[in-house]
N, C-alpha and C positions, 0 to 999 in steps of 0.2 A: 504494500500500500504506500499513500505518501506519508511526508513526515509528520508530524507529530508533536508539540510544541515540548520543549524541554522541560525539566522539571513536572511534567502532565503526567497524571498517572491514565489518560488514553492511549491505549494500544490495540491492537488488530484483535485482542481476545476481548478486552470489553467491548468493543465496538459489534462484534457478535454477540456476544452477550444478549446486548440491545436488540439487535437485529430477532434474534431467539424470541424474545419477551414481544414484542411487534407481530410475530407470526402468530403466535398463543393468545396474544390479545386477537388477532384477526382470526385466527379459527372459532372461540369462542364469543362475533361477535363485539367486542371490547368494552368488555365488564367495565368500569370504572374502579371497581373494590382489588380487581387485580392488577390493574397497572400500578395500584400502591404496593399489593403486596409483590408482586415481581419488582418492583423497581428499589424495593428493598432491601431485597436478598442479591439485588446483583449491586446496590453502594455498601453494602456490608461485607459479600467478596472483595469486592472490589478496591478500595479507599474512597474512591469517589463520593461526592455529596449525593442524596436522595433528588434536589431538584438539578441538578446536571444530567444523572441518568434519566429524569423523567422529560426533561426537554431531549434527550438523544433519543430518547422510544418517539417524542414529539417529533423527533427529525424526520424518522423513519415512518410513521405515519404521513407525511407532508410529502417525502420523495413518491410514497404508492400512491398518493391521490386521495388518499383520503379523508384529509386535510387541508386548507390552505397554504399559501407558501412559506419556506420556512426559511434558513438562512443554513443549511446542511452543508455538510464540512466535505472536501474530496474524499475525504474515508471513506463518511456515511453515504454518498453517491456511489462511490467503488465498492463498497461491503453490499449493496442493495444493488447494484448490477451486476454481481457474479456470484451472489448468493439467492437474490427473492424467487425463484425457482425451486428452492430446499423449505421444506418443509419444519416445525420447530423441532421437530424428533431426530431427521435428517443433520439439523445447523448443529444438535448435540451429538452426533457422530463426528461429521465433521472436526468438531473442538478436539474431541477426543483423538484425532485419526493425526494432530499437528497438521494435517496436509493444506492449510486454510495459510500456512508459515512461508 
């Protein structure tokens, strides 16, 4: 992917992450009650704050269209064109498989 601002704790794994939590919100619809609780669990993996992952799910919402426009970073444009074809179960293989590296 591109880079990355220094000292950021964004990298290509939380950016799926995100990516993950966007797919599960869209398969289920997009609970509201989950996009807290998934965005939770991935700023408490993660370091990151709760409202930075929750505007990066907001990214990724805005790249599908399902949103209005948003200000999404060449990651999250790269991570959602060679990933929004993978489904949330799929994006956790992937993680798992490093091949996303």
């Amino acid at each position: 992917m591109t880079g990355y601002r220094a000292n950021s704790k964004w990298n290509d794994l939380n950016e799926l992450l995100c990516l993950q939590a966007y797919k599960k919100l869209e398969e289920n619809n997009f609970p509201k009650k989950l996009l807290t609780e998934l965005a939770k669990k991935i700023a408490y993996q993660s370091g990151l704050t709760l409202g930075s992952v929750k505007a990066k799910i907001g990214n990724y919402k805005s790249v599908a269209g399902v949103t209005g426009h948003s200000n999404a970073s060449q990651n999250t444009l790269s991570m959602y064109n060679n990933y929004n074809h993978l489904n949330s179960s799929e994006i956790q293989e992937l993680m798992q498989s490093d091949k996303y590296l």
